[in-house]
N, C-alpha and C positions, 0 to 999 in steps of 0.2 A: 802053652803060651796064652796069656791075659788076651780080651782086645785090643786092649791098650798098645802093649807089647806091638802086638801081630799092625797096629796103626801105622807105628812109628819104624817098621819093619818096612811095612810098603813103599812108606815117602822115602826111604833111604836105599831101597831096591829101585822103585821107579825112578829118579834121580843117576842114580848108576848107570842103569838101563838103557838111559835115555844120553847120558855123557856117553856112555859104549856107544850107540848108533852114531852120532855125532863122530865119533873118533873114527868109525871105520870107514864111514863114506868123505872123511877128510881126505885133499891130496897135497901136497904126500903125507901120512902115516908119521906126522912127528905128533908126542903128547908133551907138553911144557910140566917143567917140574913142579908148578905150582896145582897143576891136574891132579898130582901124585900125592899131595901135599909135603912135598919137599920143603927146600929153604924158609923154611918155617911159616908155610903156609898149612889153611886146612884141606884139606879134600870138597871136591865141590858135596861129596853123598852127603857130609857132618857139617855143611852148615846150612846155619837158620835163616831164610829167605827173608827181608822182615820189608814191612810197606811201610809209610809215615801217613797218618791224617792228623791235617791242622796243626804246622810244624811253627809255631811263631816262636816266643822266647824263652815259655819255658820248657816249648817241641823241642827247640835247636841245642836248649842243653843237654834233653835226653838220648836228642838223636847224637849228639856228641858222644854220649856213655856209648849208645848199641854200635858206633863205626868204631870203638878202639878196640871192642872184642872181634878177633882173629877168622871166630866162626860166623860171625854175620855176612850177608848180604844184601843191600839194601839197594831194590829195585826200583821203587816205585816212591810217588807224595801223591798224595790228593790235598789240596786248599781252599777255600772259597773264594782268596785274594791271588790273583796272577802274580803278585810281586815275590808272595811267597813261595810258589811253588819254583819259578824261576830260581830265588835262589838256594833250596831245597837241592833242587836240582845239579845247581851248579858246584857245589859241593859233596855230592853224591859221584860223579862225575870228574870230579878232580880226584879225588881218592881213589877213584877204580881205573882212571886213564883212560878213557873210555865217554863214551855219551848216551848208555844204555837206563841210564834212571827214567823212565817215562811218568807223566804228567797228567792228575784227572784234578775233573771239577768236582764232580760226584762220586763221593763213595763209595758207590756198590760199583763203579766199574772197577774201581781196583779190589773191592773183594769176591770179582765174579775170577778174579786172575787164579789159577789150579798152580801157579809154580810160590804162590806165596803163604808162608805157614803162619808166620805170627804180624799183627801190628801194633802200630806204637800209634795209640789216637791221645793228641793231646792239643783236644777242641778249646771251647770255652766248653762251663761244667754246664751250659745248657743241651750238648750233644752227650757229653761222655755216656749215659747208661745205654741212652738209645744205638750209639753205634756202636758201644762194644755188643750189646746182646744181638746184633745184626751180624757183623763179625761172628760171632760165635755159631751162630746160623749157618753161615759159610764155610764155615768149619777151618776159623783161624784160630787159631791162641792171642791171646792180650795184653799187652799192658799200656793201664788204663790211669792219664793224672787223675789228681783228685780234687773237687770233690767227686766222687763216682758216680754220683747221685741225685737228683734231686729232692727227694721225698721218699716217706716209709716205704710206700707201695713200693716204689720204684727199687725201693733197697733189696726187699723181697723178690721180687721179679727175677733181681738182676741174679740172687744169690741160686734161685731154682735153675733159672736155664743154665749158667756152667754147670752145675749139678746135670742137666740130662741130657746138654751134649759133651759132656766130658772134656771142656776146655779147659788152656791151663792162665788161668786168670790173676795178675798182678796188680793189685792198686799200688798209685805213685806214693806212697806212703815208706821211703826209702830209711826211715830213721829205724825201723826192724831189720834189718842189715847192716850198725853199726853196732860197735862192741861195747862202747859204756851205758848204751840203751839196752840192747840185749841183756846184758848183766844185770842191768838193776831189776828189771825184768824176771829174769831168773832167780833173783835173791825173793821178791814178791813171790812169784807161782811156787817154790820148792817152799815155802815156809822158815826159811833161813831170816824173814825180819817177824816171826809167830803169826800168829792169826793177823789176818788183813784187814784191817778197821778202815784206812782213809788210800782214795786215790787221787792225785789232784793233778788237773790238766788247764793252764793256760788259753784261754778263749780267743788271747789279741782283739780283747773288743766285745762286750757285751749287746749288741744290739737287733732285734728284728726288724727288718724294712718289708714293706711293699716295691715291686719292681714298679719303672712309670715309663713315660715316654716321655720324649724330647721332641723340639720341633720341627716338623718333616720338613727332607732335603730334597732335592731333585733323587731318583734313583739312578743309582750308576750303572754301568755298561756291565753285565752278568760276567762276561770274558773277562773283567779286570775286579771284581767284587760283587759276588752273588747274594744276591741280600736276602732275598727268599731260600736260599739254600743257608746263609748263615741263621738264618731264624729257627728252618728247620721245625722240630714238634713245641717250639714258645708259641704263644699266644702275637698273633702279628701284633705289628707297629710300624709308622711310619719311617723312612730311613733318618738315621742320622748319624754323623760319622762318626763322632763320640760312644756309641755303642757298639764300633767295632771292637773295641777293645776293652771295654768294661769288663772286669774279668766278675764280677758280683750279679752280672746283669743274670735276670732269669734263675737264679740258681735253685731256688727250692719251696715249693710248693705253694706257688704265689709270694714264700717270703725269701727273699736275699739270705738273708742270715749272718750278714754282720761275720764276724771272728768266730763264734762258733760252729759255725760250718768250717771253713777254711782251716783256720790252726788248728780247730778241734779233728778236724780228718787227718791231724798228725796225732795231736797230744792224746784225745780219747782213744784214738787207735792205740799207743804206747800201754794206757789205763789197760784196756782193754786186754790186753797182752797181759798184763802183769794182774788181771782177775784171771788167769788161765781161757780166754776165748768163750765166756760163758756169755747166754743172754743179755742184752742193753739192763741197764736198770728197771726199776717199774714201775718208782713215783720221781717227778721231779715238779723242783717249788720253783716259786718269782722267785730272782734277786734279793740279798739281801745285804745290808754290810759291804756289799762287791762281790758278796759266793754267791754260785748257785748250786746248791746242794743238791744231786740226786741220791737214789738208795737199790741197791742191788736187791734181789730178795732175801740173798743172806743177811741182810745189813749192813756190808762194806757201803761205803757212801765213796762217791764220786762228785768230786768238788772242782765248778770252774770257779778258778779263783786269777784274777787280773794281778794285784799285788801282792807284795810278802814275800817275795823268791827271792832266794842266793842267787845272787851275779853270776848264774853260770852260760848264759847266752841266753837265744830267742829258744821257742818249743820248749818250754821247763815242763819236768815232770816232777810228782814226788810219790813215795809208796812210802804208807806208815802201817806199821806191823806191833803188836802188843809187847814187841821184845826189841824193837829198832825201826827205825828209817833210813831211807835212799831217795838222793834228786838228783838229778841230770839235768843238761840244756844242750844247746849245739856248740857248745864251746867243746867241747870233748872231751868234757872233765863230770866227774859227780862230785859227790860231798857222802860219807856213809856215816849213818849214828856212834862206829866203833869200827877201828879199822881191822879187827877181828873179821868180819864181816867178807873181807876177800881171800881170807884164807891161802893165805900164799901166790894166790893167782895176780896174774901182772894182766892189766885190762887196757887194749891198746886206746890212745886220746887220737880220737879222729876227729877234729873240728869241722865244720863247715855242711854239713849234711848231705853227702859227695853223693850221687845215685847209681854209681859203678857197680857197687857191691849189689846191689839190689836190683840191677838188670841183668848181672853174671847169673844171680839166683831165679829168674825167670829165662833166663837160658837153658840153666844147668835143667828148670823143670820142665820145659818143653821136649828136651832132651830122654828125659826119665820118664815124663808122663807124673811126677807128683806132683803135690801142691806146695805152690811157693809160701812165702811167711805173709806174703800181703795179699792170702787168695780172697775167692769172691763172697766167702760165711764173715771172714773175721772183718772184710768190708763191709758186710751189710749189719753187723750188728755196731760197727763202729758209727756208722753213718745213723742209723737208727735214735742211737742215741743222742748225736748229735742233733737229729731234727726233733728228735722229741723235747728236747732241753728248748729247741728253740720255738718249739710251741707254746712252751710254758712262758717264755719270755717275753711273746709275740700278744698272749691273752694276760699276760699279769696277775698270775697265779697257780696255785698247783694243778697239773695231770698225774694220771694215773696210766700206767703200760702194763696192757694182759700179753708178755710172750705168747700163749698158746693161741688164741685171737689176733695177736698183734693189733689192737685197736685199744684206744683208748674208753676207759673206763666210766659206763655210765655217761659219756661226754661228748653229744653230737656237734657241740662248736668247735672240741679239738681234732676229733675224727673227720668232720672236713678240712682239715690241714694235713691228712696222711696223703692224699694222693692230692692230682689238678688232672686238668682235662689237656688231649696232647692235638696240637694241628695234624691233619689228614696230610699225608697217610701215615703220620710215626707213630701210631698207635701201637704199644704194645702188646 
């Protein structure tokens, strides 16, 4: 038996173990069928204990996906805002009949909890890398929205530590568990559109910013909005209430990043997929025309391109091959250069970019101990890329990316844009 194995063995013995005591010092000696996993329940040993941090809108959809899977259990929230955890809470609670969901301000009290295995952090992208590699610390499993990241360094960090504590790490990158993305996907990596000449991902937005401040507010009461806690490892600022919800604020390495961060942490991830998970690019240019062109070291190029797309929804992709092409969008529909190209196969149309599939599959790998479609490598080189492109966009002209190095070439003004400095204590 693996250690792996022999991990996932203990939590699901200890669990038993601990239902068994529980049952024997109950009076009287009834056990409810759903203990049993009867009436189409699951057994308490097979399910996945899961926490929430920073449950706001795009939290409550995800926490929506993890309460319709059968095997969850969902204990706990942690918030920085009272409002939110209350109603975290209160829905947690309705669903179970019960009033066992418990409530933190801080973090690490709900990751010091031993009854809970996986979380669902979906901060602003100013926490995510910092608390999932804490989490991981803890020895929880993850899944983690996106962007994951802030910066290269960060990207690196984040992709070594699942690597040596053997966590099983998801980014929210949910369009890898749909079927007409998969597919096109597929048709790119197997060689089915010939050699891969062009990949082209959707930016929603060409632009590099500087994060700023706004003008300082009275600070609020920590019990109803912890401001110092939502700051976290950013560079402080005065409060202002408008920054609680900026979801751009802080995001990457002193720059924001505009749509290349954001949609690109879908659409380069899809790219990314469909160069089979290799290396970020190595050179990428300024803007030109509206593309930003980078270039793999095979020479597939990787092209953010704002216009020119078939109407097939938001997040377009496209893969061009020396013998055909394929585009996709969230419509849930493609367009294929030859409808030879699907070979018989029927490719289900799943509109709307649903995150079910893609939380069942960080289930299913917690479960197993493998790695999901959105683990922590094929996040860090998406994201890699993503900040490198927007380095190049930030100084107004071309860099250069040494994978082996992971720094920039010859280039000490873009290489201080790999990492930034984190407030005490979230130093990684």
């Amino acid at each position: 038996m693996s250690n792996q194995e022999a991990q996932v063995s203990r939590r699901r013995f200890l669990k038993t173990a601990s239902s068994a005591a529980a049952a024997a010092f109950a009076a009287p000696t009834i056990i409810p069928s759903s203990a049993l996993g009867l009436d189409d329940s699951v057994p308490p040993s097979e399910r996945v204990v899961v926490g929430g941090i920073g449950i706001g809108n795009r939290g409550a959809y995800d926490l929506g996906c993890f309460l319709e899977q059968k095997d969850v259990q969902f204990a706990a929230v942690c918030d920085v805002k009272e409002a939110r955890r209350t109603t975290v809470k209160r829905i947690a609670d309705t669903k179970y009949g019960n009033v066992a969901c418990a409530t933190y301000r801080d973090f690490r009290e709900l990751l010091d909890r031993q009854d809970i295995d996986a979380v669902l952090i979906a901060t602003g992208p100013n926490w995510h890398a910092t608390m999932a590699m804490n989490a991981a610390k803890a020895g929880k499993d993850i899944y983690c929205e996106k962007p994951v990241t802030k910066n290269i360094e960060q990207s690196l960090i984040l992709a070594d530590t699942m690597r040596r504590t053997a966590r099983v790490f998801q980014a929210g990158t949910q369009r890898r568990n749909l079927p007409h993305f998969a597919f096109a996907c597929e048709l790119a990596r197997t060689g089915k559109l010939g050699k891969l000449k062009k990949v082209y991902a959707h930016p929603a937005g060409m632009q590099a910013m500087m994060s700023g401040w706004l003008p300082a507010q009275p600070d609020p009461d920590p019990a109803v909005v912890d401001w110092n806690m939502y700051l976290g490892p950013a560079a402080w600022r005065p409060f202002n209430p408008k920054l609680l919800d900026g979801f751009n604020f802080e995001k990457g390495g002193g720059l924001v990043g505009g749509g290349v961060l954001e949609w690109g942490s879908h659409c380069v991830d899809l790219c990314q997929w469909a160069v089979n998970d290799c290396p970020p690019p190595v050179e990428y240019n300024a803007p030109k025309d509206g593309e930003l062109v980078a270039r793999y070291e095979n020479g597939c190029e990787l092209i953010f391109r704002e216009k020119g797309w078939i109407p097939l929804g938001s997040c377009p992709v496209r893969f061009e091959g020396e013998t055909g092409w394929v585009e996709a969008g969230d419509s849930g529909k493609m367009v294929l250069s030859s409808p030879t190209l699907l070979a018989g196969r029927t490719v289900a149309e799943i509109g709307g970019y649903p995150a079910t599939f893609h939380v069942r599959d960080f289930l299913d790998c917690v479960k197993t101990r493998s790695q999901p479609k959105g683990n922590a490598q094929a996040a860090c080189n998406a994201h890699i890329a993503c900040h490198a492109a927007n380095v190049a966009l930030f100084l107004g002209r071309q860099v250069k990316f040494d994978n082996q190095t992971h720094m920039f070439v010859d280039d000490d003004q873009a290489n201080r844009l790999r990492s930034e400095a984190l407030r005490e204590p979230w130093r990684l």
